[in-house]
MARKOL-103769 format. One record per residue (C-alpha): chain; x, y, z. Coordinates in pm, whole numbers, plus 50000, padded with zeros to 5 digits. Layout:
// residues N
A  X  Y  Z
...
// end
This chain:
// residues 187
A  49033  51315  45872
A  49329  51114  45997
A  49555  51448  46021
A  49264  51690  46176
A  49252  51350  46489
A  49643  51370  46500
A  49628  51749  46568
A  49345  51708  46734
A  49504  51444  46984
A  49823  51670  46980
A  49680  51992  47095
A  49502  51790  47352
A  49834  51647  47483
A  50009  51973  47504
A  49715  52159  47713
A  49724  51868  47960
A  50112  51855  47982
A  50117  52237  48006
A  49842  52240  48265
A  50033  51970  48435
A  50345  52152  48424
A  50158  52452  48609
A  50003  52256  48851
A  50360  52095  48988
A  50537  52441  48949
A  50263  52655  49189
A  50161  52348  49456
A  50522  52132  49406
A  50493  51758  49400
A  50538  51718  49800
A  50504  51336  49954
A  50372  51554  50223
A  50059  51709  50069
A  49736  51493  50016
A  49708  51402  49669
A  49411  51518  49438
A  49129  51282  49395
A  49225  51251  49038
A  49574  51169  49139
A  49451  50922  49390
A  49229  50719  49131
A  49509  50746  48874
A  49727  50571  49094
A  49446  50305  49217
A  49436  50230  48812
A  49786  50237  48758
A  49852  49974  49003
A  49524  49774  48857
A  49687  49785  48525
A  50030  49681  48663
A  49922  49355  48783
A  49892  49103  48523
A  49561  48991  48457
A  49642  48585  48484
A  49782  48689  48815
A  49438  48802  48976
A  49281  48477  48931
A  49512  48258  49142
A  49364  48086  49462
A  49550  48053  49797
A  49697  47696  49853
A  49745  47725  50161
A  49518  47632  50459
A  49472  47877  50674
A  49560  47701  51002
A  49623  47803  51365
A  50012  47703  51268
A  50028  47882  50892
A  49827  48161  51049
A  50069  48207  51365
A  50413  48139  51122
A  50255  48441  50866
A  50147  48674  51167
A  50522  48654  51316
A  50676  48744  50991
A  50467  49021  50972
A  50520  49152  51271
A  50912  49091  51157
A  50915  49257  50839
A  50573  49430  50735
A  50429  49582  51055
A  50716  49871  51067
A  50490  49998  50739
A  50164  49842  50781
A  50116  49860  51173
A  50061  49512  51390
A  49708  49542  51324
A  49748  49655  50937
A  49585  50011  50999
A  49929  50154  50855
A  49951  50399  51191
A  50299  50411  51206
A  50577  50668  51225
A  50734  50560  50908
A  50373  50559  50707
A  50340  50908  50843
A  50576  51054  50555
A  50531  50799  50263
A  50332  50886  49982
A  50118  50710  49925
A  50037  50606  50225
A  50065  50228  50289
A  49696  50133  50278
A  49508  50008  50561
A  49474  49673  50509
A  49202  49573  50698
A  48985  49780  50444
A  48791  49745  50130
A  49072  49828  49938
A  49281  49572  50043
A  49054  49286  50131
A  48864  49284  49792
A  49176  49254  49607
A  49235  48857  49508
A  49432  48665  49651
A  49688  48651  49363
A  49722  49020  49324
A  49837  49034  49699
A  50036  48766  49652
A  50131  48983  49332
A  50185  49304  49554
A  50396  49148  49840
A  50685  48947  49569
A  50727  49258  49312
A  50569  49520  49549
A  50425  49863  49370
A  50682  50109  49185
A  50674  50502  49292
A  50519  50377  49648
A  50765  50262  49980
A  50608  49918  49880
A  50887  49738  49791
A  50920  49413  49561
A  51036  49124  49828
A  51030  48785  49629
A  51065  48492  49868
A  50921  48157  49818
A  50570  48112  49718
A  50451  47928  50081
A  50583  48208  50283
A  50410  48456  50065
A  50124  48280  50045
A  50079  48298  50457
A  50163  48640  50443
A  49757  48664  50199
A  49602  48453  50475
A  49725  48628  50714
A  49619  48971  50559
A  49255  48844  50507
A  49275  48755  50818
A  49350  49084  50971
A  49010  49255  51032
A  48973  48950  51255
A  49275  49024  51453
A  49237  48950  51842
A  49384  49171  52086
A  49605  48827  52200
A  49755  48812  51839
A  49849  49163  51901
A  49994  49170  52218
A  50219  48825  52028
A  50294  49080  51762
A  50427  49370  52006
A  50630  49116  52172
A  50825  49070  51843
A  50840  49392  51730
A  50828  49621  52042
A  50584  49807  51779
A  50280  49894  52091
A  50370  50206  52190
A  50474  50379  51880
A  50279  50405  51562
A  50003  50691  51519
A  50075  50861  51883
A  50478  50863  51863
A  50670  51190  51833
A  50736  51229  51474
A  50894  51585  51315
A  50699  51454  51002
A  50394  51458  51204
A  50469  51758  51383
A  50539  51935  51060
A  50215  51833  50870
A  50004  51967  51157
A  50141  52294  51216
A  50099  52314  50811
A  49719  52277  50839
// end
């Protein structure tokens, strides 16, 4: 029994890694191309699993006041909106040709993770994505949560404070990109 489950489990293996093998040599693994649906929820699980589970039940500590909320939205604007856009819809040039995308982060996806696997996300970020790993204390990164639950409530005022930093308003989803240009003249 335990050898016919072994073979079994074998000749199982080798179909999938031949059909994968097939798949990647007639459509090439391209950033640029929109990934299957089963690629897309293999990756959604992948970065589930990568996040320890003791992590996902940590609580914010930090009070989400006017002054933690305006000292979080100007480092985001600094370092995160190139990515992730002022408002967090990820409409920039940059996202354009990342795969995955950066998420939007105003959305489901996003805003029902806890608040310790952001936390988790933004101080190792996620590997084989442009997310990258930025450690930093824990009351910086902790601002940088609020102020990403905080996003789908963003006012047009915090915006305009965000451009100011970043010089970010007129670029993003409607700048001349090749990468753009590229993936439309593909379709």
């Amino acid at each position: 029994m335990f050898k016919a489950t072994c073979v079994a489990f074998a000749l199982l293996f080798s179909l999938t890694a031949i059909g994968l093998y097939l798949y990647v040599g007639l459509h090439g693994f391209s950033a640029r191309d929109k990934p299957a649906q089963l690629e897309q929820w293999l990756a959604k699980r992948a970065r589930r699993l990568a996040i320890p589970p003791n992590i996902r039940n940590l609580k914010n500590p930090v009070s989400p006041t006017p002054l933690n909320l305006a000292q979080a939205r100007d480092h985001f604007a600094d370092h995160c909106a190139l990515c992730h856009a002022n408002n967090g819809a990820g409409n920039t040039v940059i996202n354009s040709g990342l795969y995955p995308p950066a998420p939007d982060l105003r959305a489901g996806g996003t805003q029902e993770l806890s608040d310790g696997e952001i936390l988790y996300i933004i101080k190792n970020g996620i590997r084989f994505t442009g997310m990258p790993g930025w450690g930093g204390d824990g009351q910086e990164n902790w601002k940088l949560v609020l102020f990403i639950r905080h996003l789908p409530a963003l006012t047009n005022q915090e915006i305009q404070l965000m451009n100011a930093i970043n010089g970010l308003e007129d670029k993003g989803a409607k700048a001349h990109s090749h990468a753009t240009d590229e993936r439309e003249s593909k379709q």
